[in-house]
C-alpha positions in Angstrom: 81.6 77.1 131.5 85.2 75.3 131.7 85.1 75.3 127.7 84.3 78.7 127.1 87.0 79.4 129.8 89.8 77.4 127.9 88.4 79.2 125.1 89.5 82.0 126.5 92.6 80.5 127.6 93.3 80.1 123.9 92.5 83.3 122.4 94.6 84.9 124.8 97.5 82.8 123.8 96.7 83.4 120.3 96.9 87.0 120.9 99.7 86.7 123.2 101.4 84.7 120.6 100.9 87.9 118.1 101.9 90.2 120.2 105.3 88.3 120.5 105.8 87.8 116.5 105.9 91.5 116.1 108.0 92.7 118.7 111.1 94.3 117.2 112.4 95.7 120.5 115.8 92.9 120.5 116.9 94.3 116.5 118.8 97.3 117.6 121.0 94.7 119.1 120.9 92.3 116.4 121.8 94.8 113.9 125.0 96.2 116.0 126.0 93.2 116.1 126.3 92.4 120.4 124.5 89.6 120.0 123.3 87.1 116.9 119.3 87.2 115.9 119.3 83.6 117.8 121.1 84.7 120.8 118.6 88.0 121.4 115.7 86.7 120.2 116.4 84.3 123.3 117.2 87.1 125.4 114.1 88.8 124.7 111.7 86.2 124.9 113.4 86.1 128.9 112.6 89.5 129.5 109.2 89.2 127.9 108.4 86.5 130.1 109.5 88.6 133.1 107.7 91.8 132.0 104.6 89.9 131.9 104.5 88.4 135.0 105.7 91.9 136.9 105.2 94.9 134.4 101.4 94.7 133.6 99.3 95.2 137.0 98.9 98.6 136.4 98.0 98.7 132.8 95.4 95.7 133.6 93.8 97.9 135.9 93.2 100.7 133.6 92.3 97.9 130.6 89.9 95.6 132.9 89.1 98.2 135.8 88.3 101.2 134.6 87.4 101.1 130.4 86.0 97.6 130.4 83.9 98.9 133.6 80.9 97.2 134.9 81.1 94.3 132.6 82.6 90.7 134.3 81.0 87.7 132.3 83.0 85.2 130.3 81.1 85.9 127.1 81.8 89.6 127.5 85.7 88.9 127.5 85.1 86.1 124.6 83.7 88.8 122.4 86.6 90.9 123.1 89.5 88.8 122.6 87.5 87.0 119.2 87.5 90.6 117.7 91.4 91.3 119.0 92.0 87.9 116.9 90.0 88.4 114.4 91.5 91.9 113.3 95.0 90.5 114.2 94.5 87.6 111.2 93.0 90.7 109.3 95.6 93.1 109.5 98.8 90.4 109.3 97.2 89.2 105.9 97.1 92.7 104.5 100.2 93.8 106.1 98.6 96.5 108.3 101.3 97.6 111.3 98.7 98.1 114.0 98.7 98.2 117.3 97.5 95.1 119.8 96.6 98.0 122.1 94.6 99.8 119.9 92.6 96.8 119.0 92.3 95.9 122.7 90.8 99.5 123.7 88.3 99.3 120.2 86.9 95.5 121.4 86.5 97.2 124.9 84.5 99.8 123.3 82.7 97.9 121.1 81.6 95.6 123.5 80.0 98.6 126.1 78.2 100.0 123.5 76.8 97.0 121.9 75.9 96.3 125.8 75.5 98.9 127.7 74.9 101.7 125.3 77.8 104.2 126.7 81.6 103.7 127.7 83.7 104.8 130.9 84.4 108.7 129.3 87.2 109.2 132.2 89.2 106.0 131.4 88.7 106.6 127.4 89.9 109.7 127.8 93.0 108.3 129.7 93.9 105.6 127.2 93.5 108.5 124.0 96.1 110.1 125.8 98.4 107.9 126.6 98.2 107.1 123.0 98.9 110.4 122.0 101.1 111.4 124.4 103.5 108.1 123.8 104.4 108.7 120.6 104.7 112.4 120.6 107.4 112.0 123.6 109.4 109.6 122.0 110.0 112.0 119.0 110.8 115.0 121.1 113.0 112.7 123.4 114.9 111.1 120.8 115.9 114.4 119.3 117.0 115.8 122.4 119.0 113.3 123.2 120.5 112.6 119.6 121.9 116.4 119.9 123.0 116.3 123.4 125.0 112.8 122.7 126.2 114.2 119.4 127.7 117.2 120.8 128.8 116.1 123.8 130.6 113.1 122.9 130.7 112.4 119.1 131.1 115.7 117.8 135.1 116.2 119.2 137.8 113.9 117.5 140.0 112.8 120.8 141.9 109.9 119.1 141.2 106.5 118.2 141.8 104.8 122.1 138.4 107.6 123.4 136.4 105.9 120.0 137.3 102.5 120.8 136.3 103.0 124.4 133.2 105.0 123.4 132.0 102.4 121.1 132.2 99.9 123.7 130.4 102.0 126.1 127.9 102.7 124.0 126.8 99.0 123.2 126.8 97.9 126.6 124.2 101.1 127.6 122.3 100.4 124.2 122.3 96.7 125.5 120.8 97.5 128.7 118.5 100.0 127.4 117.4 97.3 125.3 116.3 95.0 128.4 114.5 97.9 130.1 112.2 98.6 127.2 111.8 95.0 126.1 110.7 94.8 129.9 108.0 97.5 130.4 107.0 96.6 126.3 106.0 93.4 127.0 104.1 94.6 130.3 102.6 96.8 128.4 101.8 95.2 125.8 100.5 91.5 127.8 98.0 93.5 129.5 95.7 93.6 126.3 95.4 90.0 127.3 95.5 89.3 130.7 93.3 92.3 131.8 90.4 90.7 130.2 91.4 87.1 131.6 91.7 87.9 135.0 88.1 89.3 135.3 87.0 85.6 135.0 89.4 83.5 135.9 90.0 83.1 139.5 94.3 83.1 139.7 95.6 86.3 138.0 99.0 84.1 137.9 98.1 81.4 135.6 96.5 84.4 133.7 100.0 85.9 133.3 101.3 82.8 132.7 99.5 81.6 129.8 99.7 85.0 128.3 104.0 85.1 128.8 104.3 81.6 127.2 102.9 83.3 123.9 104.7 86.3 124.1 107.7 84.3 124.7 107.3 81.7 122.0 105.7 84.1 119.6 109.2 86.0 119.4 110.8 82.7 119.5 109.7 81.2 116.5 108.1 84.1 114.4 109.7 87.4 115.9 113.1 85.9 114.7 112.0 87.3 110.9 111.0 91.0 112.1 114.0 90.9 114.1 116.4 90.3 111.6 114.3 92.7 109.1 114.7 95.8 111.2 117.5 95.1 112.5 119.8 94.9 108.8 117.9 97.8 108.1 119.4 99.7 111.3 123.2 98.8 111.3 123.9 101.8 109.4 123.1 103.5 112.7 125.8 105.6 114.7 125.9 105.3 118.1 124.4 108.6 118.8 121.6 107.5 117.0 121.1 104.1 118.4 121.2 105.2 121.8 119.1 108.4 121.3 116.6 106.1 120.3 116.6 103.2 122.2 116.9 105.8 125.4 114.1 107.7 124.8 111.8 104.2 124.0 112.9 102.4 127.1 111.9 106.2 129.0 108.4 106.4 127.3 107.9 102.2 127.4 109.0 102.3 131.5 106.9 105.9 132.2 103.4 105.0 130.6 103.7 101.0 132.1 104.5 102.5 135.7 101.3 104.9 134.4 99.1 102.5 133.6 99.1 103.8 130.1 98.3 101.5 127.3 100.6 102.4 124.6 101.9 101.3 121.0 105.9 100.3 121.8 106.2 100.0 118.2 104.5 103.7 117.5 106.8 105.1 120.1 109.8 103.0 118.6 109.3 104.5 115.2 108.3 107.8 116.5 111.9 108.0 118.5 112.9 107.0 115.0 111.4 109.6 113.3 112.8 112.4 116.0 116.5 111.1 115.6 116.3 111.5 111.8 115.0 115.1 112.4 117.5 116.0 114.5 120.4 114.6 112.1 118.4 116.3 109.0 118.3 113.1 106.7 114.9 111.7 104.7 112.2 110.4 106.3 109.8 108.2 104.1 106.9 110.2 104.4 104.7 106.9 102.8 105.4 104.9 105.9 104.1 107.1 108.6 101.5 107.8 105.9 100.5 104.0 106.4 101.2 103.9 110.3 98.7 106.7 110.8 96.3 105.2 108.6 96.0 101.7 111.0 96.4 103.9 113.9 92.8 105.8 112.7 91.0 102.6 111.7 92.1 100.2 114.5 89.8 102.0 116.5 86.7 102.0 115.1 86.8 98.2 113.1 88.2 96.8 116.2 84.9 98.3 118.0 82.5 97.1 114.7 83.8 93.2 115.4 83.3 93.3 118.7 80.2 94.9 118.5 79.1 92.3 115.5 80.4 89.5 118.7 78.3 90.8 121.0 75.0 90.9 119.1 75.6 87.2 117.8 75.8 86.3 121.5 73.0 88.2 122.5 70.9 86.4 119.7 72.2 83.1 120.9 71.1 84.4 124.3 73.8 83.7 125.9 74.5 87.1 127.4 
């Protein structure tokens, strides 16, 4: 039993760990230039840390309460977490942008099935929501906000000392908005992880823990890269942009945690992307959302399959 648990242990770090490599909350201030990609990376592997330990309860109880209900062994939780790995190492090596979340809910599912032959109907019907609800008020959000910043404060020329002043206004709120999403994000987001752990392990502490260690060090070392990435490709950004984005993610991120809601913050980053650009009429690449859509749809159901496929082998090995 203490082997499959540090099993566990490690999976959840390993997941943990991926979760952290692809956060690209810190690039909006990377690419504005208020801090370096060192010096924010840093910054948000503190607030990570932090999330975890006091942003997830609620999204744990929804994960390991209500959709993974009736099920407690260790194996159970193995079979989830293997899959969430599993399609992780899948999807990096194709270059899939999914969702940890997504995969998290499909391994649930999988796993009741393959054991129990149904699933929690309220609580799925919960999570689907959330999902779709995220990402659809992050657009409308963002484009509300663009306009109302735009018109309100950047539309009027009222000299060059109310821009200098603006400017610096605006990247000390788009600095703090920053922090607030990175926050709830990583609460969010660590509950596909310790949800599952603390069904088996007896201190839900050491459960965060391990989980904000791999967050943490997962941006530290990897998340530098995707950082840096999104963040050149942002600069170009005005401030009404910036902050109608980053505004409407940290609103979404904090709502949905508080909620319960597992979300995608990187769906509802791009969507708040995707509402700004609307608002100011330029291109959208239609091919991207084309792809984000596509891992959205299969996430799902292959995360599911695996830990369905988990479960089976166990069973055969009876040791569920």
């Amino acid at each position: 039993m203490d082997i499959v648990l540090l099993m566990l242990f490690i999976l959840a770090f390993l997941v943990a760990y991926g979760i952290g490599a692809r956060d690209e909350t810190m690039s909006l201030i990377a690419g504005s230039g208020i801090l370096g990609v060192g010096a924010s990376v840093f910054v948000g592997a503190i607030i990570d840390f932090l999330g975890t330990l006091y942003a997830s309860r609620e999204v744990e109880k929804t994960l390991g309460s209500e959709l993974l209900y009736g099920i407690e062994g260790v194996y159970e939780v193995f079979a989830i977490l293997a899959a969430m790995c599993i399609w992780l190492l899948i999807a990096s090596f194709k270059g899939l942008p999914i969702s940890t979340t997504h995969s998290a809910v499909g391994a649930v599912i999988g796993v009741e099935l393959a054991l129990l032959g149904y699933v929690n109907t309220e609580a799925l019907i919960k999570v689907l929501e959330g999902m779709v609800f995220s990402p659809v008020l992050g657009l409308i959000l963002s484009y509300l906000f663009f306009k109302a910043f735009k018109k309100l404060f950047f539309e009027k020329k009222r000299g060059i000392i109310y821009d200098i002043r603006l400017s610096a206004a605006s990247s000390y709120l788009l600095f703090i908005l920053t922090l607030i999403a990175a926050f709830y994000r990583s609460g969010n987001d660590a509950a596909n992880a310790t949800a599952f752990l603390i069904k088996v392990t007896p201190n839900a502490l050491y459960s965060r823990i391990i989980v904000a260690l791999g967050i943490s060090l997962g941006l530290l070392t990897l998340g530098k890269r995707i950082v840096r990435n999104v963040g050149s490709q942002l600069v170009v950004l005005d401030p009404p942009s910036a902050l109608s984005i980053q505004i409407s993610t940290s609103i979404t991120l904090g709502l949905c945690t508080i909620l319960g809601l597992p979300i995608s913050g990187t769906h509802v980053l791009i969507m708040s992307f995707l509402g700004m650009t609307l608002a100011r009429r330029t291109w959208v690449n239609l091919r991207s959302l084309r792809d984000i859509t596509l891992a959205w749809v299969i996430t799902l159901p292959l995360s599911a399959l695996l830990s369905a496929c988990i479960t089976h082998l166990l069973l055969v090995l009876k040791l569920l």
